[in-house]
N, C-alpha and C positions, 0 to 999 in steps of 0.2 A: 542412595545406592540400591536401594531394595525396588528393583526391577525387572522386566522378562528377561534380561541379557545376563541376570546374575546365576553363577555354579549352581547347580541343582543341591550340592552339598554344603553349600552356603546356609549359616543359622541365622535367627534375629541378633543374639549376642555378639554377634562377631565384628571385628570391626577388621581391617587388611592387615594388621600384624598379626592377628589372630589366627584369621585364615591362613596365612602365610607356614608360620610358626606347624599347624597342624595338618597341612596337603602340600607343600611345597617343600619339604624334603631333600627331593632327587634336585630340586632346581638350585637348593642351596648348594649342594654337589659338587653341581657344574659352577659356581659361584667359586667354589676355593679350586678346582682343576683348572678353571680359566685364568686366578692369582695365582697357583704355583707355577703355571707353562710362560706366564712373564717374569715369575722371577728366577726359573729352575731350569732357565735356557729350551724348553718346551717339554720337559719332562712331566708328566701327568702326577701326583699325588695321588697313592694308596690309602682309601679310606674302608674300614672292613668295621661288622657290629663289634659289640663290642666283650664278646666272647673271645675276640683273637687278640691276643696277648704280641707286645713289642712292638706296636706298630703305630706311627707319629700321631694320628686322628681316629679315634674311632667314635661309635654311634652308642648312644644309649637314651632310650625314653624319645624320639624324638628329636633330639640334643647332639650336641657332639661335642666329645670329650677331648681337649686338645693335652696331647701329653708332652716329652719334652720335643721342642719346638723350634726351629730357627724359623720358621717360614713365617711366624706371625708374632714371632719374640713376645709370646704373652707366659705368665707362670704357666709351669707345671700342672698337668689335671684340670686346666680353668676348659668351665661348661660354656658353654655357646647355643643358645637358639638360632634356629635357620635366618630370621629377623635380622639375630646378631652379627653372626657371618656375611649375609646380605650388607647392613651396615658399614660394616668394617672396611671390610674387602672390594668391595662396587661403589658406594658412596661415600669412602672417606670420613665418616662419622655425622655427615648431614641427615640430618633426622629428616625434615620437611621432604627433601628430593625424593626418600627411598620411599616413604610411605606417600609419596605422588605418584611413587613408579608402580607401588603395587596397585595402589587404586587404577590408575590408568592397564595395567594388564592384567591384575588377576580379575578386580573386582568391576572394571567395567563403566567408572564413574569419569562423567565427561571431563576431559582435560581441558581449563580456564586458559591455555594460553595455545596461540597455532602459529604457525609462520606460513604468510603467502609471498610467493618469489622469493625474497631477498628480508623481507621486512618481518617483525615479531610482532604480536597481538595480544592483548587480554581482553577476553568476552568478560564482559561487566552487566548486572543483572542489576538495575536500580529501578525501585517503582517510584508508580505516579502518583499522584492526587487519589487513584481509585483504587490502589493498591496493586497494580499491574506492574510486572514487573518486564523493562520494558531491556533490552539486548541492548547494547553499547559496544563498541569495538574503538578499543582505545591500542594506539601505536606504546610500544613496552620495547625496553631497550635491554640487548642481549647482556650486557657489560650488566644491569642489574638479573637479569635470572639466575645468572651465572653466582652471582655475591648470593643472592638469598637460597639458591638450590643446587648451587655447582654445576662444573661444565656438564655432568652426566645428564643434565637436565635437556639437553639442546637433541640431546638421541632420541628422548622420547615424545618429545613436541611433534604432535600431526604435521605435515609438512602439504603445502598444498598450490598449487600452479597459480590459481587466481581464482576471486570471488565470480559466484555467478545466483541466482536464484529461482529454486523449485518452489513453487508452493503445492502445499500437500496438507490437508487436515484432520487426513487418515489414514499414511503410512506413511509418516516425515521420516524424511534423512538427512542428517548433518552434514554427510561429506557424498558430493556427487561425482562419480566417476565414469570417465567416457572414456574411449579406443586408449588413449595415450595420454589424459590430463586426470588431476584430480581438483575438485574446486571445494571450496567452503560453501554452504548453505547457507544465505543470508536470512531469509526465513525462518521463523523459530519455530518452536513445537508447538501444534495446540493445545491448549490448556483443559480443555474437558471432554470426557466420555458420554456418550450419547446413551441413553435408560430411560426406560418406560416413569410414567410419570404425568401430573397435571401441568399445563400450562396457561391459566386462565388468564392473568394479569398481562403475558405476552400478546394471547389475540384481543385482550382489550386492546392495547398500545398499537397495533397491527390495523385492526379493522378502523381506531382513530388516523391513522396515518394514511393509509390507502382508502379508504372510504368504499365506493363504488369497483376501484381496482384491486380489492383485497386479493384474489386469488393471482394476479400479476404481481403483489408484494410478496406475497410468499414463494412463488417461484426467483422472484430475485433474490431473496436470502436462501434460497434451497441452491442459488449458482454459488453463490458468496461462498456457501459450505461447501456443496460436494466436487464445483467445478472451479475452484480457485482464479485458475488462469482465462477462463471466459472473459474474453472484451464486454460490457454493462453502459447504457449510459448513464450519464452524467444523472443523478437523485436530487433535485431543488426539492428542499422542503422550507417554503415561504409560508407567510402571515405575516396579517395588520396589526396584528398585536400579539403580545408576549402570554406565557403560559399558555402555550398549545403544544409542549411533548417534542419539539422540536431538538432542546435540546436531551432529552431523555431516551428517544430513540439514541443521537449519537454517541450518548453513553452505554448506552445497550450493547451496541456495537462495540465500543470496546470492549465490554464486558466479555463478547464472544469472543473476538478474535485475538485481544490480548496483543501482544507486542507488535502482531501483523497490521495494527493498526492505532493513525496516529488524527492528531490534531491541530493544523497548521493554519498560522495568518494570509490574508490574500498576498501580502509581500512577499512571505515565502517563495511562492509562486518565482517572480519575476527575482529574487536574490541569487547571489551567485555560490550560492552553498544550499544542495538538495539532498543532505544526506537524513534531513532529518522523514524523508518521505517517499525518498528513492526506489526502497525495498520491502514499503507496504503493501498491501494489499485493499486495507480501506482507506482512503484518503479524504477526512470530514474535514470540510472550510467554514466556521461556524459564524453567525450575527454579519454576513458578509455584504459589502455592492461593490461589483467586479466595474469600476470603473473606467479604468483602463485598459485599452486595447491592446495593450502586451500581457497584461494577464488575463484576457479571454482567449487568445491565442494561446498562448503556453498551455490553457487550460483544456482546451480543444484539442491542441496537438497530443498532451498525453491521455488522454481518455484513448486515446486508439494508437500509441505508439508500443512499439514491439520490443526495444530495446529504451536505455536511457542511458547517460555517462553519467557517473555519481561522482562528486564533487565533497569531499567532507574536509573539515576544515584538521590540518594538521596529517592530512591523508592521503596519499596519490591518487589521482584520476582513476577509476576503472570504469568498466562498462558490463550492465549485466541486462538480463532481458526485463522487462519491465511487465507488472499486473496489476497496475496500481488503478481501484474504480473510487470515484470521488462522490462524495458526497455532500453538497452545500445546502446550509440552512441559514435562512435569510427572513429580516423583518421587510424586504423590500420586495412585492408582491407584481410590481407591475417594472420593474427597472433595476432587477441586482444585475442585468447583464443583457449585453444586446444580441439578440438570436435572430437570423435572421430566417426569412420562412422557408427559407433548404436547409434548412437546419435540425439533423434528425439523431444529435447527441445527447438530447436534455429529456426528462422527463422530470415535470413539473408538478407539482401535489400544492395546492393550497391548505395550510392546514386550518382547521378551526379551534376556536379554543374549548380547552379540556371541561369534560363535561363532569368526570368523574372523579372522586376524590380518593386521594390512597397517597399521603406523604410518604410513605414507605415504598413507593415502587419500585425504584429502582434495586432496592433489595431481596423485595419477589420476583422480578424479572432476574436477578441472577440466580437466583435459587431455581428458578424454570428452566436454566439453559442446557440442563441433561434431557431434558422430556421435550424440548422445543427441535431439537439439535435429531433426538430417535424420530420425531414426526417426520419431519425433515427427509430422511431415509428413508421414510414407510411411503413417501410420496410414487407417482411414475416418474420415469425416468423425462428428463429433461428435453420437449420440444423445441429444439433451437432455428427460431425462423428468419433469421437476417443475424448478421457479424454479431449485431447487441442483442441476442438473443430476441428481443421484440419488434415485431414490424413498428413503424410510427406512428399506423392509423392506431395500434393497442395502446400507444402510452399517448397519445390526442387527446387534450381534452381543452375545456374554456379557457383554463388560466393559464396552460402553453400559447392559445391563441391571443391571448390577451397580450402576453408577453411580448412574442412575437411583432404583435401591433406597435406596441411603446417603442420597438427596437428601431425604427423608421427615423430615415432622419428627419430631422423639422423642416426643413425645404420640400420634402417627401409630402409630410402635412399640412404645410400651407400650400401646397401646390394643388392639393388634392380638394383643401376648405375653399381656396379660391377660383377653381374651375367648377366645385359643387354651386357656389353662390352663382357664378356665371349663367348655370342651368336655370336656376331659380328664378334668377332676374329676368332674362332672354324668354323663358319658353322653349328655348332648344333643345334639341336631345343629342348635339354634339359640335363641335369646334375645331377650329383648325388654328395649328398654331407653329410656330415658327420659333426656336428656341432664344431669338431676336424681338419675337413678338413677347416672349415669357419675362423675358427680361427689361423690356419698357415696359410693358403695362403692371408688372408687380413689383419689381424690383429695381425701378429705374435710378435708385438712391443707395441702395443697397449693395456696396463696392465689395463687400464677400460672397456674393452671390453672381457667379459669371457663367459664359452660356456652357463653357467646358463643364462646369458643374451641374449644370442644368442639365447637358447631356446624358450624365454619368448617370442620375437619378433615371431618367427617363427610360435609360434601356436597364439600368440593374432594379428598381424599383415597382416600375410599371411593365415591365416586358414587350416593353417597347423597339420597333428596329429602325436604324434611319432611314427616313423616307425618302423616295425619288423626288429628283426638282421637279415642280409641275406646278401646275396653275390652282390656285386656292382664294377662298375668300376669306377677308381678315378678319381679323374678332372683332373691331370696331367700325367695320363697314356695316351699312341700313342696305344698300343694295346688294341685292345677290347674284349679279351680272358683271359686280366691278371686281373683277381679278388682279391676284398679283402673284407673281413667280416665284416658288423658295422649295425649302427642304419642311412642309407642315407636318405635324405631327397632328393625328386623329384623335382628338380625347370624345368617349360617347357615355352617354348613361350607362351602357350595357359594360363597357369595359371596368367600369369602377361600380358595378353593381353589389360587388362580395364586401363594400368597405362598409361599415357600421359608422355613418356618419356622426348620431348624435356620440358613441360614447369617444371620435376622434376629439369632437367638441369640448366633452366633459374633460380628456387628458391634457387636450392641448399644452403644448410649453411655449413661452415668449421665448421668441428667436432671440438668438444668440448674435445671428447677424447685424 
C-alpha cells in the first residue's frame, strides 16, 4: 500500500481501519444518513457533538455514541467507531468486504478482482522458477464473491469494456481509457527503477553476445526498455555447443522485464491456446529447430503483426494489439530454421563459448539491472532506420549468410553441384538447358522431382524467368551447329559466381528424393 497514490496523511502504522477510524468521520456520517433515509421513509438522522444533550447519536472522541435507539436496536450509550458504523450499516457485518472497500478507496491498494463485459476475474500473481512473479487472470464466479464478500462487493469491482494492451516501462497504467471505453491493461508494471550504479558483469554478457555488434545490442535493449511497442527483429542466438550464455542472457531478460516476459516451446507456436504469450513483450523460444513450416510462419507472421486474437483456455476469444519481439536460442547453427535470402526478420548472432568464469552471474546481472536500466537512459535518443529499427545490411553478417545458404532446397543444391561439375568437365563457361533436359539428364529416375518443380526452383531460387522458344544447343551435343527448339534456360559461371562452392559441398544433404 505504501505508495505515490497514498493520503499525504497517511502513517507507517496505519493499516485502512485505522486510517478510517481517524480521517473518515464525515464519511461515516453519511454512512448512518444514508441507513436512516431507507429506513426512515428519507428522513435524514440528526447527529450533533456531543455537548447537546437528548439527541438519538451523538459524537465523542471520534466515536459515536448511540443513545436510546430504534434505528439500530443496539443498547443504550453503546460506542461505535467510524469502522463500526461502516460495518454495520454498509456491509452487513462482513469484515473481508468493508476493509476491501476501504483499501480500494481510501487507501489506493489494487483491487485482485475486475469484471470485463459481462465476466468476473481474479488477477493472480504466482512466481516462477526465478522468482518472478508472473500475472494470471483466472475467470471467478460472482455467486462466490458474493458468499465470501457480499453483494456490496460487485459496486466496488473496476468494471471494464474489454482487455486491450499498452506497454509502458515508465509510466504504466492499469486501466486504459479512450473517448467512450475503458479497457484492462494486460501488461504488468515494471518491476525496477533505474539509479546510478556499476554494471560490469552485464557488459561482460553483452559484449560476449553481440561481439563485433555490441553497440547494435545495446540499442536493442535500450528499445526493449524505453520503446516497448517498436517492431525488433527476430534475436537467433545459436552455437555448436552448450555453455555459451545463451541461456543466461534469456534469463536476464527475464529478469528485466518480469511478467512482460515469457518462455515458450516451438509447439506453442502452432497450439491453439496463445495466451501463455499473447500479451508479452519478450518472447524467448529456447534449445529450438523450427522445423516445420507452420511454425516459421506463425513465427514470421507475429514478429510484425499489429494485433493478435488471444485464445486462453477456459477464456473467451478477445483481441488486443500485439508487441510481442522474440527471441530464439538454438544449438543448431546452420538449420534451426529456413530463411530465405529476402528474408530481413532475423538477426542471427553465433555464440561462442564462455570464456569467463563467474557461477554467480546471473545473480550480479540482477543486482546490475538498476545501473544497466539508468545507462540505458543516459544513451541518445533512438535512430530508427527501417520498421525493425535496423537496416539488414547492420544486422548482415557470416552466419545469417550461412544460414540463409542451408535454407535452400536440395534440388536447389544439387542443381547448382550438378551444372558446377558440368563447367568442370566441359571447359564451358555456360549451358542451355531445357527444364526437359534438367530432368533426363539428372533426374531421370527420380519420380519426385518434376519439371513443375524444376520450374519453381529456377525462377524462386535462381532468379530466373522463362525463356522465349528459340533455337539452343543441347547439353549433350559435340556440335555447336546442331540446334534444337525449346524454352532453354541460361546457366553461366557468372550467374552462380556469389555461390561458395566448396562450403555447398561440405553441407551437402542426401536427397530426400
Amino acid at each position: 500500500m505504501k505508495n505515490e497514490f497514498l493520503k499525504p496523511e497517511f502513517k507507517d502504522y496505519m493499516d485502512a481501519v485505522s486510517y478510517y477510524n481517524e480521517y473518515k468521520l464525515d464519511a461515516a456520517i453519511n454512512v448512518f444518513n444514508a441507513y436512516h433515509k431507507r429506513n426512515k421513509k428519507g428522513k435524514s438522522i440528526e447527529i450533533k457533538d456531543y455537548k447537546t444533550k437528548g439527541k438519538e447519536i451523538v459524537i465523542k472522541n471520534n466515536s459515536f455514541i448511540v443513545g436510546y435507539s430504534d434505528t439500530l436496536k443496539l443498547p443504550n450509550n453503546t460506542e461505535l467507531t467510524p469502522f463500526q458504523v461502516l460495518l454495520i450499516l454498509q456491509f452487513k457485518g462482513n469484515i473481508r468486504a468493508a476493509i476491501l472497500y476501504l483499501e480500494r478507496k481510501y487507501m489506493r491498494t489494487d483491487m485482485p478482482y475486475i469484471r470485463v463485459g459481462v465476466d468476473y476475474y481474479k488477477l493472480i500473481l504466482k512466481p516462477d522458477r526465478y522468482g518472478i512473479e508472473r500475472q494470471e487472470l483466472k475467470r471467478w464466479s460472482k455467486t462466490e464473491l458474493i458468499t465470501d464478500y457480499g453483494k456490496e462487493i460487485t459496486d466496488i469491482i473496476p468494471k471494464c469494456d474489454d482487455f486491450t494492451i499498452e506497454p509502458d516501462n515508465l509510466n504504466y497504467q492499469p486501466i486504459i481509457k479512450s473517448r467512450s471505453n475503458v479497457y484492462r491493461n494486460l501488461y504488468s508494471k515494471f518491476d525496477h527503477d533505474a539509479k546510478l550504479g556499476e554494471w560490469k558483469w552485464t557488459k561482460i554478457l553483452l559484449d560476449h553476445v553481440f561481439g563485433e555488434q555490441y553497440e547494435l545490442g545495446l540499442k536493442y535493449m535500450q528499445c526493449l526498455y524505453l520503446i516497448p511497442k517498436q517492431i525488433l527483429p527476430i534475436l537467433v542466438l545459436a552455437s555448436r555447443e552448450r555453455t555459451t550464455g545463451k541461456t543466461t542472457f534469456i534469463n536476464w531478460c527475464n529478469q528485466i522485464f518480469g511478467a512482460n516476459a515469457t518462455i515458450i516451446n516451438p509447439t506453442d507456436l502452432t497450439s491453439d491456446f496463445n495466451g501463455s504469450y499473447a500479451s508479452c513483450n519478450v518472447i524467448a523460444i529456447e534449445e529450438t529447430m523450427l522445423d516445420k513450416n507452420t511454425s516459421i510462419e506463425k513465427l514470421k507472421s507475429i514478429t510484425t503483426a499489429k494485433y493478435i486474437s488471444v485464445n486462453r483456455k477456459n477464456v473467451d476469444h478477445y483481441k488486443i494489439p500485439f508487441f510481442g519481439k522474440v527471441i530464439i536460442a538454438t544449438n543448431n547453427v546452420e538449420n534451426f530454421a529456413r530463411i530465405d535470402d529476402e528474408e530481413i526478420r532475423f538477426w542471427v548472432r553465433e555464440i561462442p563459448k564462455i570464456k569467463f568464469q563467474n557461477p554467480d552471474i546471473e545473480t550480479d546481472l540482477a543486482k546490475e539491472i538498476p545501473a544497466f536500466l539508468q545507462y540505458l537512459k543516459s544513451l541518445p535518443d533512438i535512430e530508427i532506420k527501417s520498421r525493425m529499427v535496423f537496416t539488414p545490411e547492420e544486422i548482415a553478417n557470416n552466419t545469417l549468410d550461412i544460414v540463409k545458404k542451408e535454407s535452400k532446397p536440395t534440388l536447389y543444391k544439387e542443381l547448382v553441384l550438378n551444372i558446377m561439375n558440368h563447367f568442370d568437365e566441359t571447359g564451358l563457361p555456360e549451358v542451355e538447358m531445357t527444364l526437359k533436359d534438367i530432368k533426363d539428364t539428372w533426374f531421370i529416375n527420380n519420380h519426385k522431382v518434376n519439371t513443375p518443380y524444376i520450374k519453381t526452383i529456377l525462377i524462386d531460387h535462381f532468379s530466373l524467368e522463362q525463356p522465349l522458344n528459340r533455337y539452343y544447343t543441347p547439353i549433350h551435343s559435340h556440335e555447336f551447329d546442331k540446334k534444337k527448339k525449346g524454352r532453354a534456360y541460361l546457366f553461366s559461371k557468372d550467374l552462380l559466381r556469389d555461390i561458395e562452392w566448396t562450403e555447398l559441398e561440405e553441407h551437402e544433404e542426401q536427397s530426400p528424393f
